[in-house]
C-alpha positions as CSV (number, residue, x, y, z in Angstrom):
1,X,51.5,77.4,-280.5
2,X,51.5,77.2,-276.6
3,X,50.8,73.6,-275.3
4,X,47.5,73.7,-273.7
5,X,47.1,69.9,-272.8
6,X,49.6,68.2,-270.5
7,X,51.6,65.4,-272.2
8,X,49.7,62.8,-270.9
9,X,46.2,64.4,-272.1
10,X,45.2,64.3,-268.9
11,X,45.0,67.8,-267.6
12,X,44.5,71.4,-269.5
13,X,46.7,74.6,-268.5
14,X,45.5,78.2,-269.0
15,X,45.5,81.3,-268.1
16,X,42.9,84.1,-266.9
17,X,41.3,87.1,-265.0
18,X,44.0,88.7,-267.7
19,X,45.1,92.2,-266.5
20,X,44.6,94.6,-269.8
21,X,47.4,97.3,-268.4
22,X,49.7,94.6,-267.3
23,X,49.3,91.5,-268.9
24,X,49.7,89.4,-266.2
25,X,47.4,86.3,-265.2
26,X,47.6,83.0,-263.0
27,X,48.8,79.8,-265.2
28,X,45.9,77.4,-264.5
29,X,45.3,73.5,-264.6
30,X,42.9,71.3,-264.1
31,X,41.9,67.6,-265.2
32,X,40.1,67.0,-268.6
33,X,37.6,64.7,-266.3
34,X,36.7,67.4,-264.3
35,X,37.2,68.6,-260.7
36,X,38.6,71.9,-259.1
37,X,41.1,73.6,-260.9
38,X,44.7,74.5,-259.5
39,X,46.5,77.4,-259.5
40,X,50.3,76.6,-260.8
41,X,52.2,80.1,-261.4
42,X,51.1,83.3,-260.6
43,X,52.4,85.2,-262.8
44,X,52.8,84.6,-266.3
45,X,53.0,87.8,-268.9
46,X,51.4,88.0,-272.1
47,X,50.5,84.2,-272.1
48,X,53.7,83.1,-272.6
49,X,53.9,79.4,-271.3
50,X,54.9,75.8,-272.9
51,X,53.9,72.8,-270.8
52,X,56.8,69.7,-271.1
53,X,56.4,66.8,-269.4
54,X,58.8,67.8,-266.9
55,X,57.6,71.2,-266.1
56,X,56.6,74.9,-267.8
57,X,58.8,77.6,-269.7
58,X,56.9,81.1,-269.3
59,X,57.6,84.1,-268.8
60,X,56.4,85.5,-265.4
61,X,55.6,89.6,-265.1
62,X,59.0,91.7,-264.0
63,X,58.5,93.6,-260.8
64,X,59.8,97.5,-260.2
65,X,63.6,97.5,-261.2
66,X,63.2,93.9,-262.9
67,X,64.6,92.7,-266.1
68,X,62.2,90.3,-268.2
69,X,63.5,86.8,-267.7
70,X,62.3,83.0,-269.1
71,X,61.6,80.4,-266.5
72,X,61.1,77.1,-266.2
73,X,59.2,75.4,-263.2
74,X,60.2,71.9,-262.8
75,X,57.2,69.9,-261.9
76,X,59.4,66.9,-259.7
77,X,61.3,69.6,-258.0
78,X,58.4,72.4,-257.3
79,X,60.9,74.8,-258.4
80,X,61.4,78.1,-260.5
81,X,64.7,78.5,-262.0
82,X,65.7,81.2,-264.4
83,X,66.9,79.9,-268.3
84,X,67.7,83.0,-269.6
85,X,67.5,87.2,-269.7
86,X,65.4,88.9,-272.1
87,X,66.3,92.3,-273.5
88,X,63.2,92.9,-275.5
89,X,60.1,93.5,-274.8
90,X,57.9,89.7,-274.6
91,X,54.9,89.8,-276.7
92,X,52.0,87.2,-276.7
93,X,53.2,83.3,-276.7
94,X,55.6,81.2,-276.3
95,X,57.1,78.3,-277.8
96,X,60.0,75.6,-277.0
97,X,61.7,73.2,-279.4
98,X,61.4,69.7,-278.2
99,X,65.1,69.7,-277.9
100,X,65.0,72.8,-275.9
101,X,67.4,74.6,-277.4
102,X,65.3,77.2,-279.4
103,X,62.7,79.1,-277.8
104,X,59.9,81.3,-279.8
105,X,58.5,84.2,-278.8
106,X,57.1,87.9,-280.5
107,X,59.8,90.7,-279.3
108,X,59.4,94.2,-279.3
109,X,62.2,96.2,-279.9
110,X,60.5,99.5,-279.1
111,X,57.6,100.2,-277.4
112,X,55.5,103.3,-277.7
113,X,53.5,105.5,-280.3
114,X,54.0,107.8,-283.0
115,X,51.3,110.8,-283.7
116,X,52.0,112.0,-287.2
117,X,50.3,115.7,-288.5
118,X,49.8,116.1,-292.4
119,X,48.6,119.3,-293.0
120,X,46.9,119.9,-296.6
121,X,46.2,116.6,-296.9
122,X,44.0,115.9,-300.4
């Protein structure tokens, strides 16, 4: 399950204004007590993001000529670095051990759609 709540329950991360055709959204935050909210990544795929205490994993949207990558944006530093390529294609969620050295997410091996005829079907 993707952390919603920071560690120190003080603020809530989400994303929205979800694309359908891309999947791609904003990763949001604001405080639990209120106030404006703040825009943290801009592009996360598929809702793929785990809040630490010391910054995010996700999954941001490839461009044109991209591979899919993870991430992780280090809060102290303000900075994106890359943890590792992803062959597959990144279905919804995301999730990181607390040691950090498994990370969970749906994969799709093939992507596309099969149309089947039966003829003289009873």
């Amino acid at each position: 399950m993707d952390r919603l709540r920071s560690y120190d329950g003080q603020s809530l991360y989400y994303t929205k204004n979800l694309d359908t055709l891309d999947h791609q959204s904003g990763l949001w935050t604001r405080s639990v007590r209120g106030g404006p909210e703040r825009l943290v990544l801009e592009s996360v795929c598929c809702r793929a993001f785990s809040v630490m205490e010391d910054g995010i994993y996700y999954r941001p949207v490839p461009g044109p000529g991209e591979g899919s990558s993870l991430r992780f944006y280090d809060f102290a530093a303000r900075e994106n670095r890359e943890v590792a390529a992803i062959d597959e294609y990144v279905r919804n969620g995301l999730t990181v051990s607390p040691d950090r050295k498994t990370f969970l997410f749906g994969a799709a091996t093939q992507v596309g759609s099969n149309i089947m005829i039966v003829d003289n079907f009873h």
